[in-house]
C-alpha positions in Angstrom: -4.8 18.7 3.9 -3.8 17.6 0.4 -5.7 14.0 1.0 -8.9 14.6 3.3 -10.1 11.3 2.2 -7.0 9.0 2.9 -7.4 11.2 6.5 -10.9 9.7 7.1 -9.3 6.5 6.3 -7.0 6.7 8.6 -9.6 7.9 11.4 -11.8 4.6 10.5 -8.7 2.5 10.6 -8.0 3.7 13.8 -11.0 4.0 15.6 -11.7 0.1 14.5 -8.6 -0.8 15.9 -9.3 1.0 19.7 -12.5 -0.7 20.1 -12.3 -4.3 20.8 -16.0 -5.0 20.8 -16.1 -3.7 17.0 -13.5 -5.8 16.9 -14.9 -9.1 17.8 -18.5 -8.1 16.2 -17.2 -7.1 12.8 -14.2 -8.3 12.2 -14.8 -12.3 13.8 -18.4 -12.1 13.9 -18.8 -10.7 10.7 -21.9 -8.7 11.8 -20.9 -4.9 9.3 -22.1 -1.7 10.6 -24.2 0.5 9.0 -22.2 2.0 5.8 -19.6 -1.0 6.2 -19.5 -3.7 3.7 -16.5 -5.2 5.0 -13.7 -4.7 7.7 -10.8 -6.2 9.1 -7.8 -6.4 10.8 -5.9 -7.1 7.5 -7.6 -4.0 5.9 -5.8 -1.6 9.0 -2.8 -3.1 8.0 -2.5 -2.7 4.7 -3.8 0.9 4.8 -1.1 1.9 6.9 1.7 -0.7 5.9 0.8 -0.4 2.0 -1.2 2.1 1.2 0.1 5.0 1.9 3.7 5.7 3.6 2.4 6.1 7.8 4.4 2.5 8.8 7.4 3.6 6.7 7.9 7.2 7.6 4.4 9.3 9.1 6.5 12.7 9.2 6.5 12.8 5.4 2.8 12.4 5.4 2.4 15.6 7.3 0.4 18.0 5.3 -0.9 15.2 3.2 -2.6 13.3 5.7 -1.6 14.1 9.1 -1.4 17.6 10.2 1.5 18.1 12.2 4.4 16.0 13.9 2.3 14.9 17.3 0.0 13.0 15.2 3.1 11.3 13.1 4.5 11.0 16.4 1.1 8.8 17.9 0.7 7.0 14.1 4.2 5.9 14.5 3.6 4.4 18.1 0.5 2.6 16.9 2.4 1.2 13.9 5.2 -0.3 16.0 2.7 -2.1 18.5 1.2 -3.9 15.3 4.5 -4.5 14.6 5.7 -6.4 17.5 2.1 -8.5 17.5 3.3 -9.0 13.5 6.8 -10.2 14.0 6.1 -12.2 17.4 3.1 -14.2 15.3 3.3 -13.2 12.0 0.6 -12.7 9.1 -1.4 -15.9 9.1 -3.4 -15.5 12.2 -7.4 -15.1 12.1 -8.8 -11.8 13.4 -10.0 -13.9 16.2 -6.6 -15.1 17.1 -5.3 -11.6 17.0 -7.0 -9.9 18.7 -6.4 -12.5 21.6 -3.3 -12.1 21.3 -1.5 -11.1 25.0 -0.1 -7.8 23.0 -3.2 -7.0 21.5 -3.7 -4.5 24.3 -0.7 -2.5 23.3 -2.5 -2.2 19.9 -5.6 -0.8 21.5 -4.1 1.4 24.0 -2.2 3.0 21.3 -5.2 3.2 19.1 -7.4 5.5 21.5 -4.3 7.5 22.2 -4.0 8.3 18.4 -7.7 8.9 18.2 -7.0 11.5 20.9 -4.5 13.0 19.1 -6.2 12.6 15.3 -9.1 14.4 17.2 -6.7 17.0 19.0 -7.8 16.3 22.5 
């Protein structure tokens, strides 16, 4: 793995985004875990939308951050159910808004399915 750290990343981003109560008590209540300063849903996004190249194309990531093409394969399917709850209400929403959001489960569901993965389960 050519970036371990941009892989931890990735596992953070993910497992925030598969837990709705971290959800609601870090990112609306603002209440950080231990060795978080800051998260929210905006961070997840721009780690895989910006940061690296998982939203454009996760099989070229493979070797670099991911480790084969089932886990590009689950990235990819998380990254479209943010993109549907992104186009259908766009980028001005709250955290709290969000994650109310009808969609929103989609987003989870496919979360703890790519922690699965990420964790090869």
């Amino acid at each position: 793995m050519k970036y371990p750290e941009m892989r931890r990343q990735l596992e953070v981003v993910v497992e925030g985004l598969a837990d709705p109560a971290y959800q609601r008590r870090v990112w609306v209540d603002g209440q950080p875990e231990d060795g978080v300063e800051h998260d929210e849903f905006g961070l997840a996004v721009h780690f895989l939308f910006d940061d690296s190249s998982l939203a454009q194309d996760a099989l070229s990531t493979i070797g670099w951050i991911l480790k084969d093409a089932s886990e590009a394969e689950s990235v990819t399917a998380l990254v479209r159910t943010i993109d549907v709850v992104l186009n259908r209400y766009g980028t001005n929403l709250s955290d709290a808004e969000y994650i109310e959001v009808p969609e929103w489960r989609f987003v989870v569901v496919a979360a703890k399915a790519t922690m699965a993965v990420l964790a090869g389960r």
